[in-house]
N, C-alpha and C positions, 0 to 999 in steps of 0.2 A: 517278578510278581505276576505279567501276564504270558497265560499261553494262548494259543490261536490256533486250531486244526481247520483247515479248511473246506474238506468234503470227507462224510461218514457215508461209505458205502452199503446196501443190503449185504446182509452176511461177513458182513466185516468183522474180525477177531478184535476187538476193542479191550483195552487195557484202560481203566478207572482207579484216578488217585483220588481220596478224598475222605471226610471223616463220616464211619460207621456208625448207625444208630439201629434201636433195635427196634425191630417189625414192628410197627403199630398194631397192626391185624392178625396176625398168626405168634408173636411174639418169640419163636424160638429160632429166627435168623437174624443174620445181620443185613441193611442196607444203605448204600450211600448215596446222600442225598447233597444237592449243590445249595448253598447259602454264602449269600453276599457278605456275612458275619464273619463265617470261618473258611480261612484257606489251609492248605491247596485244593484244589476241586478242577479235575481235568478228564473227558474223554476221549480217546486217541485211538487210531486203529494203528500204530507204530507200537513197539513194542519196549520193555518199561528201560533197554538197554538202548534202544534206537533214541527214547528220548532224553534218558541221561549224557548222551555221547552228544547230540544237540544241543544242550545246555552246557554240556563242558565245553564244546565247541565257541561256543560265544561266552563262555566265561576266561577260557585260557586268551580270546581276543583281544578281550578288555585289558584285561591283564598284561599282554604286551604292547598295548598300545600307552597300558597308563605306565609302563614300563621305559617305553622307548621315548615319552615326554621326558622323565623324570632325567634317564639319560644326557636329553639335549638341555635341558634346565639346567643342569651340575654342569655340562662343558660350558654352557652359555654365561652361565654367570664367572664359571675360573676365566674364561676369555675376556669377558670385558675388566678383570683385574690387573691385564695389561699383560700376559704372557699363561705358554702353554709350557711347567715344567715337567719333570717325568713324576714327581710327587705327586701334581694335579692330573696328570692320567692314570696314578696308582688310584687314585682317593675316588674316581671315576671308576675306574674297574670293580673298586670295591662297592659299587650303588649294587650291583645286579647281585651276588650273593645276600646282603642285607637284610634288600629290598624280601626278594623271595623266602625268606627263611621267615621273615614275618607274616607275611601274605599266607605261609603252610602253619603257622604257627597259632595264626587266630582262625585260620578254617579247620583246622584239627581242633581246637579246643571249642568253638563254635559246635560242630558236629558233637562232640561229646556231652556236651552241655544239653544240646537237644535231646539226646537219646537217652540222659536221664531223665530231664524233664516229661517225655514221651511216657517212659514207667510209670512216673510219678503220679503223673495224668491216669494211667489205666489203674494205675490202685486208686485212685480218688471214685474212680467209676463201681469200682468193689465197693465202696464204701458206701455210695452213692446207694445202690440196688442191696447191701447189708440194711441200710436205713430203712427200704422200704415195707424191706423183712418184717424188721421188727415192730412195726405201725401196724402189720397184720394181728399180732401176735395177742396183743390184750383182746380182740371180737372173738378170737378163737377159744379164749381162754373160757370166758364169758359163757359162749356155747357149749361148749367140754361139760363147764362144770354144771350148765341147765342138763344135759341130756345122757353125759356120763359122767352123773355123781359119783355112780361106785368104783368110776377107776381112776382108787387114789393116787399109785404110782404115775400114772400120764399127767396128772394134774399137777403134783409136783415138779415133772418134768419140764411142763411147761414155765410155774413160776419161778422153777431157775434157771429156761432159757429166759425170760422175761428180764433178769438181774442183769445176765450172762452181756443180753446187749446193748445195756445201760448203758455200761463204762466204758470209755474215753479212751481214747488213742492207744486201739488196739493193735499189736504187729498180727501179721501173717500167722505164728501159730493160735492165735489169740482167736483170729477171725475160722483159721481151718476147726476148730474145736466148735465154735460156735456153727458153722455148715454141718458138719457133724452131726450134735446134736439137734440140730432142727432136723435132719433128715431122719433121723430115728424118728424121734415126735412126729411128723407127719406120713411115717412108715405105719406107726401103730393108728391111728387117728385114720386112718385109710380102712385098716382091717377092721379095727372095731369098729366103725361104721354099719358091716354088714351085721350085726350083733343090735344094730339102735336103730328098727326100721322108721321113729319119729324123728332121727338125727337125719338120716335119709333123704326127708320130706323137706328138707328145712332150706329152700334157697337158698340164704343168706350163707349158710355153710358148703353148698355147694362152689358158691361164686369166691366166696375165700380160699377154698380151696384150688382152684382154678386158678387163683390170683399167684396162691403160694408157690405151683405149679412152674405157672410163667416165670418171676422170680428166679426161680429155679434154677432154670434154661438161663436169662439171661444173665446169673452169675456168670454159669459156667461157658458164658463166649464172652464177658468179661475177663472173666481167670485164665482162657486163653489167649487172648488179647495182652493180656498185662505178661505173660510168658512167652510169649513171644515177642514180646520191649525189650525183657529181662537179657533173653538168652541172646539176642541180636548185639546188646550193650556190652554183654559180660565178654562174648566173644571182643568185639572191636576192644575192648581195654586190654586186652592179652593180646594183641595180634601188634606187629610190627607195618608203620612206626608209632601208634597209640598209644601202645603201652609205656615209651619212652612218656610222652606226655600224659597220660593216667598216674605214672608213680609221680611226676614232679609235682601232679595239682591238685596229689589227693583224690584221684576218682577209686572209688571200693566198689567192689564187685555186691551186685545185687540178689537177695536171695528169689529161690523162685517158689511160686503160691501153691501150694500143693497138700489135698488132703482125699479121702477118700468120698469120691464122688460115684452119689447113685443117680441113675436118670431114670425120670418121671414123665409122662404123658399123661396128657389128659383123658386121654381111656383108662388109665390108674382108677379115677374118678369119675366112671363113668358110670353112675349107681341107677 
């Protein structure tokens, strides 16, 4: 749980683990920042194999160390039963297969468990920036209908993306359908703009726009985030020897988030 690098040189090649949040100020990158809250959080000028081979290093230690107790325990106890027979050095020999079969048994299934949960977490994040979507959605409508009364079609469009992201526990194409349409609605809601030079003038709809913009963006380093959980997982449960333990514990391969994505900047809106 802790790591400890000791001197970061200028110019040092530095490798950063730790959890991604999105730009406060520019909003369309990611960056990772260190909180006492959530681990891991580490920066290292070694590199991300130098310091897995590290941690293997001192974890395969442990491991034969609580290995080689476990060992002297079994003979120590068969010896004080008053004799060493070839039974009690069979039943000895059999600690070290056991032992190990278990020890790979819960860090294989440990590992997998994580790597879904990992997903799970980055669709909750889609979810998360889905929600914020749609908080936009009724100010925009609001203003639509002040300054483009006469365009019914977009107005409808809007109150049924408005429906669209009401309802409750939506999967993946649920959510791609919903990106979708919103990206049309504020494809048209761009252009016609130039068509409502008082829509124009209207802060309020500038800054929503902006807003919706942002959003945007940080879907789509969400949606690559969560696609890259996906495929990392999907892989390890087909790969040997996971797969042997994926078919015994029920792990299902997970679908991946995918819909057609247009990119936005804020020169879009730059009226």
């Amino acid at each position: 749980m802790r790591y400890t690098e000791k001197i970061l040189k200028l110019n040092d090649k530095v490798y950063v683990l730790g959890n991604a949040k999105i730009d406060r100020d520019k909003g369309d990158t990611l960056e990772i920042r260190g909180d006492k809250k959530e681990r891991p959080f580490l920066i290292t000028n070694l590199t991300e194999q130098e310091v897995m081979m590290r941690k293997a290093n001192h974890g395969m230690l442990s491991l034969t160390t609580a290995f080689s107790c476990l060992m002297f325990a079994c003979l120590f106890y068969l010896g004080i039963q008053g004799s060493f027979s070839p039974a009690d050095y069979l039943t000895a020999a059999f600690i070290a297969p056991v032992y190990m079969s278990f020890i790979v048994l819960v860090l294989h299934y440990n590992d997998l468990i994580f790597l879904k949960q990992r997903a799970s977490r980055n669709l909750s994040n889609i979810e998360v920036s889905m929600q914020k979507r749609y908080n936009l959605i009724p100010n925009i409508e609001k203003i639509v209908k002040k300054y483009m009364a006469h365009e019914s079609g977009l107005l409808k469009q809007l109150t049924r993306l408005r429906t669209m992201s009401r309802s409750k526990n939506k999967g993946l194409d649920e959510f791609a359908s919903q990106l979708e349409s919103e990206q049309t609605v504020l494809t048209q809601i761009i252009a016609k703009a130039e068509d409502y030079p008082d829509l124009k003038a209207v802060a309020l709809n500038k800054k929503l726009m902006t807003k919706l913009v942002d959003l945007e963006n940080e879907v789509a380093l969400m949606r690559e985030g969560y696609n890259d959980a996906v495929t990392f997982y999907n892989t390890r449960i087909t790969s040997v020897p996971d797969v042997f333990f994926a078919r015994f514990f029920g792990f299902k391969a997970i679908d991946l988030f995918i819909y057609k994505e247009r990119k936005f900047s804020k020169a879009d809106i730059n009226w």
